[in-house]
N, C-alpha and C positions, 0 to 999 in steps of 0.2 A: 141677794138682799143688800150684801155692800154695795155693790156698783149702784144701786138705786140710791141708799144712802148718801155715797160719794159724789152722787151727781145732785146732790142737792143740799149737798153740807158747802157752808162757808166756811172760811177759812179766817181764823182768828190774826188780830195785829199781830202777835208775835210770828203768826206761820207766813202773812204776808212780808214781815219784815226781812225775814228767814229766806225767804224765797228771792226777795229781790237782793237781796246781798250776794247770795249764790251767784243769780246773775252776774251781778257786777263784778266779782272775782273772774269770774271765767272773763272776762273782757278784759279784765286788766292782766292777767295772765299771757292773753292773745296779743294785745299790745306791746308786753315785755318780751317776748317771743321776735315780735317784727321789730323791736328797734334793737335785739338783739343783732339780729340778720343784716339788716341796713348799717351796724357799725359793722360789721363783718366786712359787707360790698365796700365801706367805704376804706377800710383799710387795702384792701387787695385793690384798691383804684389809686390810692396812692401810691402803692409799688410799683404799680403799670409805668405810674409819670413817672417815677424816678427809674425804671428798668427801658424807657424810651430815652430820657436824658442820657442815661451812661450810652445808650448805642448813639445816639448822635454822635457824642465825643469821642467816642471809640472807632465810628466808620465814617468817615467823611464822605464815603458812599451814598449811605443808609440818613444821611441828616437829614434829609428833605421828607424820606418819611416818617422816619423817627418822630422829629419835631409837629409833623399835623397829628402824629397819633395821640404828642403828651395834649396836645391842646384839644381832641376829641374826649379823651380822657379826662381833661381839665371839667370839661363842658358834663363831661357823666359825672362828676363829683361834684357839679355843684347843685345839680340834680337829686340826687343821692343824699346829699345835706338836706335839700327841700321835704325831702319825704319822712325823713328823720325830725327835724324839727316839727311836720304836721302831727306825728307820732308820738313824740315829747306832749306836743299841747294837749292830745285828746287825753291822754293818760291823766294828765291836770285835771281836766273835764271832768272825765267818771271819777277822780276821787272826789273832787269837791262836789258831785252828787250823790256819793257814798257817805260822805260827812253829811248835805244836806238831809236827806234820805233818813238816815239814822235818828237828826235833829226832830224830823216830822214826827216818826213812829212814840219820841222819849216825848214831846210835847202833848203827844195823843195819848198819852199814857197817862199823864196829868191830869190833865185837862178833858181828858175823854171826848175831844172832835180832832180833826186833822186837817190843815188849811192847806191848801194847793199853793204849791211854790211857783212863782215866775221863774224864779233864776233856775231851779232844777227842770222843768218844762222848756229853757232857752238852750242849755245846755244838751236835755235829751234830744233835739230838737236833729241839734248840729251830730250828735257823734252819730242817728240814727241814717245820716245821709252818707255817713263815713262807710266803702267798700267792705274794710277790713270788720265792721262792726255789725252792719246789716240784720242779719240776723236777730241776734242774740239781745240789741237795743230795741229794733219790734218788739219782743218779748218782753223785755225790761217796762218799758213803756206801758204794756198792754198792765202787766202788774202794778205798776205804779199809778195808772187811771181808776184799776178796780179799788186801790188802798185809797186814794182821792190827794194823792201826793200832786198829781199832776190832773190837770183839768185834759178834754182832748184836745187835739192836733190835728190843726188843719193848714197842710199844705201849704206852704211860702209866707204863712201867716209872722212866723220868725224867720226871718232871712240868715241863712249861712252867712259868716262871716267871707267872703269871696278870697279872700289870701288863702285860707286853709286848700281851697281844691279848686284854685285856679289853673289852667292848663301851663305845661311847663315850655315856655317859649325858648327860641334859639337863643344862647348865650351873647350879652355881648363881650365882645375881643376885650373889655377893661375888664370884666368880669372874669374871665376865666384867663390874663394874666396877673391879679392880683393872687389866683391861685396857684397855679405857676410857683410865684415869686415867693407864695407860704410856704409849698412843697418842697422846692429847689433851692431857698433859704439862698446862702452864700454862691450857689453855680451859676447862676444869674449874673452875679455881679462879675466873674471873669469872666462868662464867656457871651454876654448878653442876651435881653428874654428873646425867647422863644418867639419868631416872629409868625404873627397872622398872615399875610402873603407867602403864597410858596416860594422859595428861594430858588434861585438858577438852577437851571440844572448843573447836576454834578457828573464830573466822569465816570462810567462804572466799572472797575476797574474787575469788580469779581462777577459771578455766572449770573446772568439772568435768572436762573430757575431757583436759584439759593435765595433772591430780592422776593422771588413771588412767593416761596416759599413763608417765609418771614412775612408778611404779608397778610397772607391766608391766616395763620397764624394768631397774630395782630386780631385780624376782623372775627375771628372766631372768640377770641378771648371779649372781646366786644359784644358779640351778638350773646354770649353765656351772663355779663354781666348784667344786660338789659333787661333778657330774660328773667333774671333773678328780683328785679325789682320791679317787674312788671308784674309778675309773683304777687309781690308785696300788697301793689296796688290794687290788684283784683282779686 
């Protein structure tokens, strides 16, 4: 007999309202979660550059690979910032449709109707194409259409803003030595940036298997860092 009831009881503004906040905490939770992680990558990217700087300086062997690695590295931090920063803005997003949200339900209460937001329907619009959000913005959405906060959604009708999830293209060389030049501060300035062309070759004066070792090393700590934020992404 409840289950028949339940399935034919509505749900009061407050239980609607109650429900969509739920929602929107757990996103924002999700969200504080991943830009947690991404300051994480970004700091251990920054130790990478400057533990590739001291070995250049240190093995006049090792600088030719040393130096492509700070600047692969350069290229995954700035990477790394991009996804962080997309992160920063959605958070903005859902609170300002957390405030709107809330506005709807306190006006409905008045006034006893509830008017469909543009700006909260623009908004849900963009975090529900968001990987990290998917889910749980469907869901959002779906309660926020039945409350009448938000009218429906169709498809490319509000266009994504294209900077938030544009694909992350190859760095350019100014680009990633303006980073360089932030991370390495003063080492720069004696011992000159880190150049984009590989440099001559150099003598090697110690074992082959210890360069490749160091190396493997290198690419590994690279392929864990991508990994991590590939993570993020998907």
């Amino acid at each position: 007999m409840k289950a028949i009831t339940a399935l034919f009881h509505t749900p009061t503004p407050e239980e609607q309202m109650r429900k969509c906040n739920a929602l929107i905490r757990t996103n924002l939770r999700k969200l504080d979660r991943d830009i947690s992680q991404v300051k994480q990558v970004e700091l251990k990217t920054k130790n990478l550059i400057i533990q590739a700087d001291r070995r250049a300086q240190r093995s006049p062997a090792q600088a030719r690979q040393a130096q492509r690695e700070a600047r692969e590295f350069a290229s995954e931090l700035i990477r790394v910032r991009r996804t962080a920063a997309r992160l920063v803005t959605s958070k903005a997003q859902l609170s300002s449709v957390q405030m709107q949200v809330n506005e709807a339900f306190a006006v409905r209460k008045i006034e006893g109707s509830i008017r469909a937001s543009v700006g909260v329907m623009r908004d849900v619009n963009s975090l529900v194409k968001l990987p990290q959000l998917a889910g749980t913005m469907q869901q959002l959405s779906v309660e926020l259409m039945k409350a009448g906060v938000i009218e429906e959604m169709v498809d490319d009708s509000l266009p994504l803003d294209d900077g938030l999830l544009e694909d992350d293209e190859a760095e350019a060389d100014g680009e990633v030595d303006k980073v360089l030049g932030e991370i390495l501060k003063g080492r720069m300035d004696k011992t000159g940036a880190t150049p984009s062309a590989p440099l001559p070759a150099q003598p090697q004066p110690e074992p082959a298997q210890m360069e490749d070792e160091d190396e493997e090393d290198q690419e590994a700590m690279m392929d864990q860092m991508r990994n991590r934020l590939e993570a993020l992404r998907s």
